[in-house]
C-alpha positions in Angstrom: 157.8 154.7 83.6 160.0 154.1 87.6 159.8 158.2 87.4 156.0 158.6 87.0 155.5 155.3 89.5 158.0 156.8 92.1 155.7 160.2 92.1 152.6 158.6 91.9 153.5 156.3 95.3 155.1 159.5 97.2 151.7 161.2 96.6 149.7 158.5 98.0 152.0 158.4 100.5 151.9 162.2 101.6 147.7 161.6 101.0 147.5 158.7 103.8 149.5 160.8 106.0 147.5 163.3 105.6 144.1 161.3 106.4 142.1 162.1 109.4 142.1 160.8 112.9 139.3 159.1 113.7 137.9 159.4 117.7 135.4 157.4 118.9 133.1 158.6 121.4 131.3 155.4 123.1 127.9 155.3 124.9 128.2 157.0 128.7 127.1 154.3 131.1 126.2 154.8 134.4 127.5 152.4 137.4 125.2 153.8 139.8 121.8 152.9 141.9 118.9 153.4 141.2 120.0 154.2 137.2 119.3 157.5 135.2 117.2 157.0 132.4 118.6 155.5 129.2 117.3 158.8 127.1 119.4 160.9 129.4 122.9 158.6 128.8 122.0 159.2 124.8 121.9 162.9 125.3 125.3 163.1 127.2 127.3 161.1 124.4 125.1 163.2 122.3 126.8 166.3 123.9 130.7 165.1 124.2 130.4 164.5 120.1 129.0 167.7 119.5 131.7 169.5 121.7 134.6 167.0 119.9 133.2 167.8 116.7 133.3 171.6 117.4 136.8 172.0 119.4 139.0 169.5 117.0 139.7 170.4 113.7 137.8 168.9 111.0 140.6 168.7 108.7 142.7 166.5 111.0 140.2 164.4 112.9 136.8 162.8 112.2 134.4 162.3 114.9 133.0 158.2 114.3 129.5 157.9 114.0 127.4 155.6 116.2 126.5 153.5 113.2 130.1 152.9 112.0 130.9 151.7 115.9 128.0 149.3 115.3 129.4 147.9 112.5 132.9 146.9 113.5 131.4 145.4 116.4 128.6 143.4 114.2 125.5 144.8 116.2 123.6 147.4 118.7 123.4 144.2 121.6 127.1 143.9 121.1 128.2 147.6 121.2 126.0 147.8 124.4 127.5 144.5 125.6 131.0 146.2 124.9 130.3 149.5 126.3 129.4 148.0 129.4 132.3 146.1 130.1 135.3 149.0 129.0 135.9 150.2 131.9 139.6 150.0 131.7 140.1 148.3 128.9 138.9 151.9 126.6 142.0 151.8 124.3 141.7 148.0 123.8 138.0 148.6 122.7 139.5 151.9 120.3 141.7 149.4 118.3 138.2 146.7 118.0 136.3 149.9 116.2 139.4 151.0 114.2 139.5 154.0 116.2 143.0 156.6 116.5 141.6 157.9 120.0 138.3 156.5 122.4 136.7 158.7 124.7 133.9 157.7 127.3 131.6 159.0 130.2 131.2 157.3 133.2 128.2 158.3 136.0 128.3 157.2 139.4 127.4 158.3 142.8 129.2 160.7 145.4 127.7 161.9 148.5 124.1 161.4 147.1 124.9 163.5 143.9 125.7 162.6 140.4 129.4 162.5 139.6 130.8 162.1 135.9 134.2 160.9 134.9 135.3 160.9 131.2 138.3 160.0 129.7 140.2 160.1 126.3 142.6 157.6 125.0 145.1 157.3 122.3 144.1 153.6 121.2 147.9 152.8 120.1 150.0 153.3 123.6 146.9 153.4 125.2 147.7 156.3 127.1 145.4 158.7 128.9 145.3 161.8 126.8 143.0 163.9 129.0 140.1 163.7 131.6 137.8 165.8 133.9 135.5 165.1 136.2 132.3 166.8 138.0 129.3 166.5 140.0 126.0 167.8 140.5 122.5 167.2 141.7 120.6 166.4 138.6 121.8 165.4 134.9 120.9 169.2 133.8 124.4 170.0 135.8 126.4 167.3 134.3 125.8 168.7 131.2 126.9 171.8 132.1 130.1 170.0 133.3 130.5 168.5 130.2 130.1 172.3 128.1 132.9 173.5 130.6 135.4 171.2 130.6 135.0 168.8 127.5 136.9 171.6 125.4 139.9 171.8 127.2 140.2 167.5 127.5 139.8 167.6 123.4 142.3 170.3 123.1 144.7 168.6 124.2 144.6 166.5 121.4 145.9 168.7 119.5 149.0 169.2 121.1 151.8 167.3 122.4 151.4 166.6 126.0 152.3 164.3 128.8 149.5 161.9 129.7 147.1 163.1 132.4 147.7 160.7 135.7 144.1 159.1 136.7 144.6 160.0 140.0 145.4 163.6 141.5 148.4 163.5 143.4 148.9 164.5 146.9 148.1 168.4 147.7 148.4 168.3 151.0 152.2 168.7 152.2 154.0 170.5 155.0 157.2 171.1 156.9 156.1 168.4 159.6 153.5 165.7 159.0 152.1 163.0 161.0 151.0 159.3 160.1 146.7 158.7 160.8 144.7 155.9 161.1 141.5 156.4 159.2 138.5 154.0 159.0 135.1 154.8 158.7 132.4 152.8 160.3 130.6 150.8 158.8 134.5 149.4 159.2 136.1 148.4 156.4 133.6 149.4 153.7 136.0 150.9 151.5 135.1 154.8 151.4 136.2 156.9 149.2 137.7 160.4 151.4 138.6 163.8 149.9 141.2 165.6 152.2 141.2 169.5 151.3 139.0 168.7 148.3 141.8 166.6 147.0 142.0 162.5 146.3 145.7 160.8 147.7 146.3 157.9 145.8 147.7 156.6 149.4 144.2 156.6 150.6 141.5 155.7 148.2 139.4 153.2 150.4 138.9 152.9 154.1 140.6 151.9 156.2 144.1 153.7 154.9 147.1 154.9 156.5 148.2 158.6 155.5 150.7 161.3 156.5 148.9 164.7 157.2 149.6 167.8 158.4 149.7 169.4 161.8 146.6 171.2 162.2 143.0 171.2 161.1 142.1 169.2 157.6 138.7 168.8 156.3 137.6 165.2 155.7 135.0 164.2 153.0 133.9 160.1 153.0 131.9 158.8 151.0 130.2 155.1 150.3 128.0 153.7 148.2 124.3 153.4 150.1 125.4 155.7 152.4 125.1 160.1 153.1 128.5 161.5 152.6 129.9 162.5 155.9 131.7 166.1 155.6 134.4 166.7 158.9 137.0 168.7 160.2 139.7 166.8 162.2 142.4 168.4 164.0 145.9 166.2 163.1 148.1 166.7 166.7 150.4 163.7 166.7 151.6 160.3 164.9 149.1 157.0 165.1 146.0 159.1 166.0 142.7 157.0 165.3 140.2 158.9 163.1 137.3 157.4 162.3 134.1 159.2 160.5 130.7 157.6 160.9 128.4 157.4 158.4 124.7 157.4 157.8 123.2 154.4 155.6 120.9 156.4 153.1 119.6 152.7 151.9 116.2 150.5 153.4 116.7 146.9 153.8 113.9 144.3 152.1 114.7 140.4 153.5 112.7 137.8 151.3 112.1 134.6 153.1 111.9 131.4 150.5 109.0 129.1 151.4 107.9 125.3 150.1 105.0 123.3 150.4 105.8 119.9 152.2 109.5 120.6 151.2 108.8 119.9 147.5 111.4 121.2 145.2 113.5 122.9 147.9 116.4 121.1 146.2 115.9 123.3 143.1 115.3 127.0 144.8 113.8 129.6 144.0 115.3 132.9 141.6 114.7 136.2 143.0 115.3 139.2 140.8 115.0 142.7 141.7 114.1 145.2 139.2 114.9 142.6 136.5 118.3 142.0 138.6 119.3 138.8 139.9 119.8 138.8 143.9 120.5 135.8 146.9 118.0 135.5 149.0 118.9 136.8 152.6 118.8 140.6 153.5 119.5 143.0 150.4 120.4 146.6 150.6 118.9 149.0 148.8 118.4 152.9 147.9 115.0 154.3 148.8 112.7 153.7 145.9 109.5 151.7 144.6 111.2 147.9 143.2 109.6 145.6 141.3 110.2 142.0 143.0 109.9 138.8 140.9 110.4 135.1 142.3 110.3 132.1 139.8 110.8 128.5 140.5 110.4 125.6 138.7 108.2 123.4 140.7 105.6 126.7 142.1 103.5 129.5 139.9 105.8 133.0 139.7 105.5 135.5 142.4 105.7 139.2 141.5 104.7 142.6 143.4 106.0 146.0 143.9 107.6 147.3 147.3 108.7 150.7 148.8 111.7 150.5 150.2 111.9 153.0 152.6 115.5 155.0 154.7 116.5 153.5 157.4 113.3 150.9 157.5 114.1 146.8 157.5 111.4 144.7 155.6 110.9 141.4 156.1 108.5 139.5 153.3 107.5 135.5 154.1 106.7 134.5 150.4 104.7 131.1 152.4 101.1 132.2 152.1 101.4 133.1 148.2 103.6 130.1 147.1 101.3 127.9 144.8 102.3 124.6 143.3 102.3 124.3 139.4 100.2 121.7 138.0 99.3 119.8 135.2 96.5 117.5 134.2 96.9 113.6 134.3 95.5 110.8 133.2 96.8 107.5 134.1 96.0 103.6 133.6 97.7 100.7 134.3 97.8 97.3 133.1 99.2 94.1 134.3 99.9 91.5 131.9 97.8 93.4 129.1 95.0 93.6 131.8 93.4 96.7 132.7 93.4 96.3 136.4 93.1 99.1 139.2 96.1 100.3 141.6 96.0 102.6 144.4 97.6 105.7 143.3 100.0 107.8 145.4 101.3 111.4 145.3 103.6 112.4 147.5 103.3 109.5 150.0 99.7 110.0 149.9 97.0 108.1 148.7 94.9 110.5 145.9 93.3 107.6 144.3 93.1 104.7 142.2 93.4 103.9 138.4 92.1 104.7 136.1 93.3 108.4 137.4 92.2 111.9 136.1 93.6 114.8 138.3 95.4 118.0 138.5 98.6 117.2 140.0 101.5 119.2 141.3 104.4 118.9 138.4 107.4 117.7 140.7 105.5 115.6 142.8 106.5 111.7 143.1 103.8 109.8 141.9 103.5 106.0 142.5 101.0 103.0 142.2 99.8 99.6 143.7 100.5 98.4 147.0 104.7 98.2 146.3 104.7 101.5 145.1 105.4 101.3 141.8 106.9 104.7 140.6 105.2 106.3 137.7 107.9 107.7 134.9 106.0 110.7 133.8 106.9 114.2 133.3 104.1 116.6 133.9 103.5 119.8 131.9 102.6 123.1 133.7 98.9 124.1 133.0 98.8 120.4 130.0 97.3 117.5 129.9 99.2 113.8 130.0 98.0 110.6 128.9 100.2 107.6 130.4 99.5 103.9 131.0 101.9 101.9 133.2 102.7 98.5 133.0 102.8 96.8 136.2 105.6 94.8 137.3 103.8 91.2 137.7 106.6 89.8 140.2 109.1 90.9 142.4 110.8 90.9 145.6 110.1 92.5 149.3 112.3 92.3 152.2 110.6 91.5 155.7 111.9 94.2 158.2 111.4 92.0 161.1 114.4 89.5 159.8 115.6 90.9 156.5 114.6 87.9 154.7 113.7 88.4 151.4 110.6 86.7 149.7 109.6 86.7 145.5 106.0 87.6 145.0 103.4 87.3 142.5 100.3 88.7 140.6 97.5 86.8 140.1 94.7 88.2 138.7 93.7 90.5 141.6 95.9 89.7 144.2 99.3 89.6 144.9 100.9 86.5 146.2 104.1 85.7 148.3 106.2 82.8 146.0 107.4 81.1 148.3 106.6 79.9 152.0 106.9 82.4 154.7 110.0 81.2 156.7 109.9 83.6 159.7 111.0 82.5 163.3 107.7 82.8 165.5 107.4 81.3 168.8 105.8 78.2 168.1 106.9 77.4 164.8 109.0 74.3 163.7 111.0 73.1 160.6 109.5 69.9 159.0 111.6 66.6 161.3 112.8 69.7 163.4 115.2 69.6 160.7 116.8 72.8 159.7 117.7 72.4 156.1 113.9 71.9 155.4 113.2 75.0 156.4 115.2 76.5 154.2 114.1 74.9 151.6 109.8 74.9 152.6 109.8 77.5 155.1 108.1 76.8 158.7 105.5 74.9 160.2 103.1 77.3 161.8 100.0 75.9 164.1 96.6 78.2 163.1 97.2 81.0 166.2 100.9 81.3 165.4 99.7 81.5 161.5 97.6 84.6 161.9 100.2 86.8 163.5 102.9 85.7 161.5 102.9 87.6 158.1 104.9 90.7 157.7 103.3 94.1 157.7 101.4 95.0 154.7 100.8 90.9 154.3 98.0 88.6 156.1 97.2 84.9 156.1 94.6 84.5 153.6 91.1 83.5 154.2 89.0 81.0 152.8 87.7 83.2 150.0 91.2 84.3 149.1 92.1 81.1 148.2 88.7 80.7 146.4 89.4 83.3 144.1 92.9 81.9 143.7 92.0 78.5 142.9 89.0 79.8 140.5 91.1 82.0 138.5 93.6 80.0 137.4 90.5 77.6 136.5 88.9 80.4 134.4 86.0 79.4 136.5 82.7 81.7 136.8 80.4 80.8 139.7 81.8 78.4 142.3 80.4 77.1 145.6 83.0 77.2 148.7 85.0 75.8 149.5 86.3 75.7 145.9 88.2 72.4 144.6 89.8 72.6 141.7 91.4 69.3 139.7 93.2 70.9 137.6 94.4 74.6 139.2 97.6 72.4 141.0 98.9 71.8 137.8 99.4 75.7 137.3 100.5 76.4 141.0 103.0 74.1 141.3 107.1 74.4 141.2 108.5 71.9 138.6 110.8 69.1 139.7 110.1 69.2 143.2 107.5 67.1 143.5 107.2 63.0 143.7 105.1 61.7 140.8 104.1 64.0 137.9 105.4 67.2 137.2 104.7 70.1 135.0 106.1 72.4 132.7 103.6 75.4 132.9 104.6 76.8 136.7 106.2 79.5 134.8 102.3 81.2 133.9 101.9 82.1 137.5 104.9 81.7 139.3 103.1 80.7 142.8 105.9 78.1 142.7 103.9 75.8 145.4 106.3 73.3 147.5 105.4 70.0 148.8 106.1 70.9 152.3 103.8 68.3 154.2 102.5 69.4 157.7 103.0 68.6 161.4 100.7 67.0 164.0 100.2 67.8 167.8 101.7 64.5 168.8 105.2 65.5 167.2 105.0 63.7 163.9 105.2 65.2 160.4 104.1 63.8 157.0 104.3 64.1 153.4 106.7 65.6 152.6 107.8 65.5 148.9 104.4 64.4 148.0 101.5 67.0 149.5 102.0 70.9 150.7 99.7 71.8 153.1 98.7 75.9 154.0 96.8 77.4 156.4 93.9 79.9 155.8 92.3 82.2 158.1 89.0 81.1 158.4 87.7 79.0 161.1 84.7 76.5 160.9 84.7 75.4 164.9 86.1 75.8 168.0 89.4 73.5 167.2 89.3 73.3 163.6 90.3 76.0 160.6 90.1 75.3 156.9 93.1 74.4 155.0 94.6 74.0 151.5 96.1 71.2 150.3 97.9 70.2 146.4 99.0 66.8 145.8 101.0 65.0 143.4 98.5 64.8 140.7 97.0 68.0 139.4 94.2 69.2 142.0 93.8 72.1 144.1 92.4 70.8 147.2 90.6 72.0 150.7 90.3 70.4 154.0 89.1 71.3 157.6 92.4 70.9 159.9 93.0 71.2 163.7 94.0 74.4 165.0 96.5 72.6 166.5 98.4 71.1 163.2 101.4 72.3 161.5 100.9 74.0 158.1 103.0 76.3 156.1 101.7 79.8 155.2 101.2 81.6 152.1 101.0 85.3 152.8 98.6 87.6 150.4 99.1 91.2 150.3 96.6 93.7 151.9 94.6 95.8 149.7 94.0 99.4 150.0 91.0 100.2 151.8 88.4 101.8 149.3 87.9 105.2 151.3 86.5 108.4 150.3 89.5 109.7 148.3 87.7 113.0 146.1 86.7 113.1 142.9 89.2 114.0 140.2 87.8 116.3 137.5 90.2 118.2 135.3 87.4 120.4 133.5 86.2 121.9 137.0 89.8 122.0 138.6 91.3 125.1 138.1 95.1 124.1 136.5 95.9 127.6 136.0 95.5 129.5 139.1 95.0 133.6 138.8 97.6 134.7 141.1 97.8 138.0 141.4 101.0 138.6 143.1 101.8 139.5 146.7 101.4 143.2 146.9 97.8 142.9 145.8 96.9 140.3 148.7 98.6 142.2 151.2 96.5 145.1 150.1 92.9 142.9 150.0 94.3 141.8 153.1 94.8 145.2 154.9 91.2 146.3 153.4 89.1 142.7 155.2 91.2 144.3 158.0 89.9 147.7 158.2 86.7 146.8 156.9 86.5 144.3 160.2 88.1 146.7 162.5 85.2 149.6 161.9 82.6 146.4 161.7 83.6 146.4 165.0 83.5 149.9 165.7 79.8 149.8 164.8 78.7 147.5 166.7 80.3 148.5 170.1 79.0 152.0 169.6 75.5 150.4 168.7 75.3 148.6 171.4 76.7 151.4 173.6 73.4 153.0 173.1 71.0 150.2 173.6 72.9 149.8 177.0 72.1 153.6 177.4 68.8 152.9 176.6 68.1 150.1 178.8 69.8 152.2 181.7 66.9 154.8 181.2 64.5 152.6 181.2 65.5 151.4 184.6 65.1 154.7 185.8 61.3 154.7 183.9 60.6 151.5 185.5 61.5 152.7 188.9 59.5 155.5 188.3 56.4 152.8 187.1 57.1 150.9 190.6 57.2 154.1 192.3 53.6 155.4 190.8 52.1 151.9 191.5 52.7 151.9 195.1 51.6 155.0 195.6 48.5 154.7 194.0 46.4 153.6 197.4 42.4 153.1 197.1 41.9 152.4 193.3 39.7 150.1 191.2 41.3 146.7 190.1 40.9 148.4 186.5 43.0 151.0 187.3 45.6 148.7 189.3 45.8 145.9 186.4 46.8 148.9 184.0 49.5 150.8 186.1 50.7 147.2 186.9 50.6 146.5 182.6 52.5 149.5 182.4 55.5 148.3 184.9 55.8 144.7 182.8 56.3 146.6 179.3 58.9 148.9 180.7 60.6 146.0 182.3 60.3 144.2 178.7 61.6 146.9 177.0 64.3 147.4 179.5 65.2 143.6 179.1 65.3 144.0 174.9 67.5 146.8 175.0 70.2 145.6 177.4 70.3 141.9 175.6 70.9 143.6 172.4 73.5 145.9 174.0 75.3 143.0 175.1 75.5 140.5 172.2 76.3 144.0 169.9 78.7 144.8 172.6 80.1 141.2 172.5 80.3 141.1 169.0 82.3 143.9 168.3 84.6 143.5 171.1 85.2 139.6 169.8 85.7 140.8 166.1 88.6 143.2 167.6 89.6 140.0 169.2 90.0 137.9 165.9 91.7 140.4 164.1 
């Protein structure tokens, strides 16, 4: 039984050594602008497996297919994805497929021609087992490269050979040599030079130091974007400076980014190019028709075609095709659970007022109501949204003249300060000339210091301001004014500050009145603790100005006062000026503009251009001739004067006719040189404008 086990093992044994070597041959990429077509990079892997398969013997070595690749790597995106990036890392990506030896084509550019580079790896030392490499001016003569020298790199599989050094080594040698300075300009690009027809791993990239031989040695350099330059340099001594020029074979396209009012310039745009992300700024590129797209999240995508031409510099301004995105909005806004209507604001600028239906730009900042209350909506490109806002009911403002900060309040319609204004005008006093009272009431203010003394955005109310005040918190309907209220004092008033009877519902409104008392001419000041007195703006004679006044019981009072008094001020905020702001109308605006991409403008635009400039022709040359034509009648009128004067003894028949026919000859001449002119005008004005 160990007999027949110990045979049956050595067989296997002497089977898997006798299994075949298995060589991948991965897709050829190319690493060159503008690309070669993808069906062309299928048909050179195509022709290195068929030359593998036919040079290495079948018994020994099995050529992988592309579907078994595929499957070690778990799909087509990744063994695209892989084949992209294995560029020196081939042998790594053997040992991923399960592959003995890797072999892969690479295309790139040399001197304006196609140049191929293939190499074959043993996947376990990852040594380089053979390469070749070739050139030529279409893909028809790299694969004539490949039928030439493909067989010999896959022969040498089947021997035993020394790995096959990357790079050629130096061919150039001599008795006496002499150390060069080589650059090329543009200086320090990094050509590639050929010396002889052979690479020196010295001197791979400009600039380079390299010992060559006394007498003439042919240069080849060669860049990306550029024509190869092909020299012959005469070495004579050590340190000589050689330095080859070369000729850009590449057209630069500059994209300018534009936005509209600076709106999302914090975001910038995405430029791609030929589906290839670039910065913005000047781009080189080879001379060929690109596809230019620019996307951004705040403006609707830009996309045209350009030629990019040799040697030519192209400058594109994207500014008078950039669009905002928009989206539809519909906005309300409520203040405790009141409908009510707010100014609305886009931008800083007043579009409106609630309740809103417009098309608005997506990223724009959109606020409402005098304060600027910020709305918290995200728009949706080409969508409608549907949004009420609750409005804040108090607050607080600061007063830029002093930075003193003041609570306010909404009340029904209007917007109230909460406490006394308390700024420092000339004129103003504190109640006893007492400073603490200030703080606590605000100033004293006489009726021409009171007008002027409100912050911006904030006025003295007038006598129908406090109307509507007083009446609202009555629930009143019709009033007569002056209105007088008996019970509105109750609801105005700030609890525990007041002598006699106090109240617990301040809190509804928040006006948070103060008994301040008031100031007379003479210097005296009264009531304080028991009575606040405030000013309004409306007058009722020469020397007096209504007033309001709230006592200790419950009432809401007015009163005519002297100009000359001391009363504290109540500022109410300004309202928005009902001006012609545009109908909003989302069925009839257009969220979803057709934009048809630059290229297509340009080209409408060149057209209205031409179009214009022989407009222009047309009428110069028309009214060319009706000057011609004016000129000879001139001549025919001349000749009219002429046969008039000369007529001598005639009847007055005769005369009134021969004089008939000098007026219509003048008319005529008249017609035809005013229409020359304006035709002439015209056309010369049209060349003008455009």
């Amino acid at each position: 039984m160990n007999k027949q086990f110990i045979i049956l093992l050595f067989l296997a044994l002497v089977a898997y050594g006798q299994q075949s070597k298995r060589i991948a041959i991965v897709n050829t990429e190319d690493d060159g602008e503008p690309p070669i077509k993808n069906s062309e990079l299928t048909h050179l892997t195509d022709k290195l497996r068929e030359i593998a398969n036919k040079t290495l013997s079948k018994k020994n070595y099995a050529v992988m297919t592309q579907q078994s690749m595929i499957a070690f790597l778990g799909s087509q995106e990744n063994m695209v994805k892989e084949c992209k990036a294995a560029e020196g890392c081939l042998a790594k990506l053997g040992r991923n497929i399960n592959a003995d030896y890797i072999g892969q084509a690479r295309i790139g550019r040399f001197g304006g021609d196609l140049a191929i580079k293939t190499e074959l790896y043993d996947t376990k030392s990852g040594n380089l087992i053979g390469s070749f490499t070739g050139s030529s001016k279409d893909v028809f003569g790299l694969l004539s490269v490949i039928d030439k020298e493909a067989p010999g790199m896959f022969g040498r599989m089947q021997q035993e050979v020394t790995p096959v050094p990357p790079i050629s080594t130096p061919v150039i040698s001599s008795a006496r040599g002499y150390l060069v300075n080589l650059n090329t300009i543009p200086s320090g690009a990094g050509a590639v030079l050929s010396f002889n027809g052979s690479l020196i791993a010295k001197c791979t990239a400009t600039p380079c130091k390299l010992e060559l031989r006394n007498g003439n040695v042919r240069i080849i350099a060669s860049l990306e974007q550029y024509g190869t330059a092909d020299t012959t340099v005469f070495i004579a001594g050590n340190n000589q400076n050689v330095t080859i020029a070369l000729k850009p074979n590449f057209g630069a396209l500059e994209i300018k980014p534009a936005y509209l009012n600076d709106v999302g310039k914090d975001k910038g745009w995405n430029l791609t190019i030929n589906d290839k992300p670039y910065s913005f700024g000047e781009v080189k590129l080879y001379p060929n028709k690109y596809t230019v797209k620019l996307s951004h999240e705040c403006y609707e995508n830009i996309g045209f075609e350009v030629n990019v031409q040799k040697g030519k510099r192209d400058i594109l301004d994207i500014a008078r095709y950039t669009a905002l995105k928009k989206g539809g909005l519909v906005l309300n806004t409520v203040r405790s659970e009141e409908l009510v209507s707010e100014p609305v604001f886009v931008n800083g600028k007043l579009v409106g007022k609630t309740p809103f239906k417009g098309s608005i730009p997506i990223c724009s900042k959109i606020e409402v109501g005098i304060n600027k209350e910020e709305v918290g909506v995200k728009l949706q490109h080409n969508g409608n949204i549907e949004y009420t806002l609750k409005m804040q009911t108090q607050g607080q403002f600061t007063d830029g003249r002093d930075g003193k900060a003041y609570k306010y309040t909404t009340i029904g319609s209007q917007v109230w300060m909460a406490e006394n204004l308390n700024y420092n005008a000339n004129g103003s006093r504190c109640y006893d000339n007492e400073q603490r009272n200030c703080q606590k009431y605000g100033k004293l203010y006489d009726l021409a210091t009171a007008k002027k003394a409100c912050p911006a955005g904030w006025h003295l109310p007038s006598n129908e301001e406090w109307d509507i005040l007083y009446s609202f918190v009555d629930r009143a309907g019709s009033i007569k004014s002056p209105y007088e209220s008996k019970t509105a004092g109750k609801y105005l008033k700030a609890i525990n500050e007041w002598n006699g009877n106090d109240n617990e519902r301040e809190k509804i409104y928040g006006f948070t009145a103060l008994p301040g008392g008031y100031g007379s001419s003479d210097g005296n000041f009264n009531f304080i603790e028991d009575y606040g007195y405030w000013w309004s703006s409306t007058e009722y004679s020469a020397d007096g100005a209504y007033g309001r006044h709230i006592s200790y019981d419950d009432g809401a009072h007015w009163n005519y006062n002297n100009k000359s008094n001391l009363c504290s001020v109540r500022c109410v905020q300004d309202k928005i000026q009902n001006t012609e702001i545009g109908k909003n109308n989302l069925n009839k605006e257009n969220l979803s503009p057709d934009f048809s991409g630059a290229l297509t403008e340009m080209k409408e635009q060149n057209k209205k251009e031409n179009n214009s400039k022989y407009l222009a022709f047309a009428l110069d040359l028309a009214g060319a001739v009706f000057l011609y034509l004016g000129y000879e009648n001139d001549k025919e009128l001349v000749d009219k004067y002429y046969e008039y004067g000369s007529m001598g003894i005639a009847s007055r028949s005769t005369y009134d006719k021969a004089w008939e026919k000098v007026e219509d000859t003048k008319s005529t001449r008249n017609i035809y040189y005013v229409l020359g002119g304006l035709l002439l005008t015209s056309g010369i004005g049209i060349h003008i404008w455009f």
